[in-house]
N, C-alpha and C positions, 0 to 999 in steps of 0.2 A: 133149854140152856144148861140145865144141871148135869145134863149126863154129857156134856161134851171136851169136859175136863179141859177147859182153859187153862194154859200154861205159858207164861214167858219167860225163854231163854234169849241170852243174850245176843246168840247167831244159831247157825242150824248147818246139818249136812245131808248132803244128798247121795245115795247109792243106791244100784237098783241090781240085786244079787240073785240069780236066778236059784241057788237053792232056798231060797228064804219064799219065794214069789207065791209058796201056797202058805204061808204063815198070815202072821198079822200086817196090816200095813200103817206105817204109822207118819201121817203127813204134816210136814212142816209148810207153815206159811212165815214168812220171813222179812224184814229188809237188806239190803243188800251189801250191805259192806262187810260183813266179814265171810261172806260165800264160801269163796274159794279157799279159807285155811280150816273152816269148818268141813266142808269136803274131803280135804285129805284125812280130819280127824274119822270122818265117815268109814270111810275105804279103812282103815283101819280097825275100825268096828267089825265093816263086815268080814274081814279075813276070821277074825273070833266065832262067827255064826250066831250072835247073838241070840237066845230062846229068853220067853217070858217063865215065871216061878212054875207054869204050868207045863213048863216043856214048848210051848209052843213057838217055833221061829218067830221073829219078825224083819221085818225090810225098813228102809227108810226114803221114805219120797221127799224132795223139797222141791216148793215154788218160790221163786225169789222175786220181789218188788219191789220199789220204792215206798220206805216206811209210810208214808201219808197214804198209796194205794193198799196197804196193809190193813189200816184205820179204816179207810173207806170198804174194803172189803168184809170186814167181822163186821161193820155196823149195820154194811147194807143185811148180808147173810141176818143178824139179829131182827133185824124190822120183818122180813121175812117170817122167819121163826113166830116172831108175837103177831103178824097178821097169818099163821095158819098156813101161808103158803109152802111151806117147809116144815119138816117134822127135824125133833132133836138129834135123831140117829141121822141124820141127810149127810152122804158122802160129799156134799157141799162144804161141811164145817171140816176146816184143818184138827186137828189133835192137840198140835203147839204151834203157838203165834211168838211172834218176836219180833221188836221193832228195836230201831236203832236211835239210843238217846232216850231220856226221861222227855221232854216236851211230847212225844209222838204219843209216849205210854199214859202221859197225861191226859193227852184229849183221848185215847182210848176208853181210857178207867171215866171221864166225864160224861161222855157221849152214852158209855155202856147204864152207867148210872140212872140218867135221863130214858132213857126206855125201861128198865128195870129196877125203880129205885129200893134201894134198903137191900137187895140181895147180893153186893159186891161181888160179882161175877169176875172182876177181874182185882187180882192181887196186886198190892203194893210192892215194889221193888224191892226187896229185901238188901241185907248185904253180903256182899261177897266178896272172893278174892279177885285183882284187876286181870285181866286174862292177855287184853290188849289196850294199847292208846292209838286212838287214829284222828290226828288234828288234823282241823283244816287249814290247808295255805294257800297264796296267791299263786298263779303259775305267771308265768311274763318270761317273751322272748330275751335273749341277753343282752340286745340295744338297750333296751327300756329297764331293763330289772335293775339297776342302778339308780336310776332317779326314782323310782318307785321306793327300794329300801331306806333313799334319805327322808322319807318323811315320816312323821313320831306319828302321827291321825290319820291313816290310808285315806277311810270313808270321808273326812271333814276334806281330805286335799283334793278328793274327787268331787267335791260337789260344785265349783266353780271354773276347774279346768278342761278344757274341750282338747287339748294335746299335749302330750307328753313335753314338750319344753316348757308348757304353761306349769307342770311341777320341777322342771328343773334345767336350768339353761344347756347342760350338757345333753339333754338327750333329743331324739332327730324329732322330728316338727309330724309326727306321724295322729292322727285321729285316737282319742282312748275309744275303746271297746271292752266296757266289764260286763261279764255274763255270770250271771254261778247258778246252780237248777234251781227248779220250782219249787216254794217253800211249802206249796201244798199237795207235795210228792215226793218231794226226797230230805230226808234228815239233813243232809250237809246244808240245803237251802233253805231251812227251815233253822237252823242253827246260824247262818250267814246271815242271816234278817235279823236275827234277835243281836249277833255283835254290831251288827250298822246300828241298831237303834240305842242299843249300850254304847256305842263310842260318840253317835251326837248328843247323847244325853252326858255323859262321861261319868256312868253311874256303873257297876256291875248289874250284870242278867236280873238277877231276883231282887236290884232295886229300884227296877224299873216302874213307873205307875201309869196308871190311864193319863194321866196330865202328858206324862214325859210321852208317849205315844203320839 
């Protein structure tokens, strides 16, 4: 695990530059939301032809995931590692990890802990300048997007209405259908579970407790 220079950045880019392709190759594992503007930063890169202090090229590979399949994948790679089945140079292990959002980073840094304890394998967040903001929003066709914005509690007006007039006598008599990803694969869905249980609780994120759960 020491030699595999764990690292999180924020996002990641991917370019695959064939003068570089006998250099170093240097592989991002990622989650997925900032992909595509880290990409173009990429392609940018390679136009430079980037070399290490030694002279020697490198290239840049990225895999992109859903943060939680991020999680699951260093961890799994890890158990491997301490049961012997993988050695620490295994082109299995990325170079740079990145997950999107402190909660993901959090059960990384816990989980890595609990296999490895006392050798903090994975670093704290440090701070930085904000690069980008990417909130989450409701999306709603435009029949419905109206009675949905008059209400102050989205989550509290969802939990006893079965149709869209049942929050608001203007809108047409249609079935609600709320979906948002999987919170144990993708940051947005994993951040979307934590504001439902912050707005029944009517508490902020970090003042949530086991009780309130």
């Amino acid at each position: 695990m020491p030699t595999l220079g764990l690292l999180f950045l924020r996002a990641c880019a991917q370019v695959n530059n064939s003068a570089n392709s006998s250099g170093v190759e240097v592989k991002f594992l990622v989650g997925s939301a900032l992909e595509k503007f880290f990409n173009q930063t990429a392609t940018q890169l390679s136009q430079q032809k980037p070399k290490l202090d030694n002279g020697k090229p490198f290239s840049l590979k990225c895999e992109s995931k859903g943060s939680g399949d991020v999680v699951t994948e260093i961890v799994s790679l890890s158990k491997k590692l301490k049961s012997g089945a993988i050695q620490p140079d295994s082109p299995e292990f990325p170079t740079l990890i990145s997950v999107d959002g402190e909660i993901y980073h959090s059960q990384l840094l816990y989980k890595i802990n609990q296999l490895y304890p006392g050798q903090n394998y994975i670093p704290q967040i440090t701070d930085a300048p904000l690069l980008a903001n990417s909130p989450m929003v409701f999306m709603a066709s435009k029949e419905v997007a109206p009675g949905l914005q008059k209400q102050s509690n989205i989550y509290q007006a969802l939990i006893n209405a079965q149709t869209h007039r049942d929050l608001d006598s203007s809108s047409p008599q249609l079935p609600i259908h709320y979906v948002h990803t999987a919170p144990t694969r993708s940051n947005s869905g994993l951040q979307t579970l934590v504001a439902q249980f912050a707005s029944f609780a009517n508490k902020r994120p970090e003042q949530l407790t086991v009780a309130d759960l």
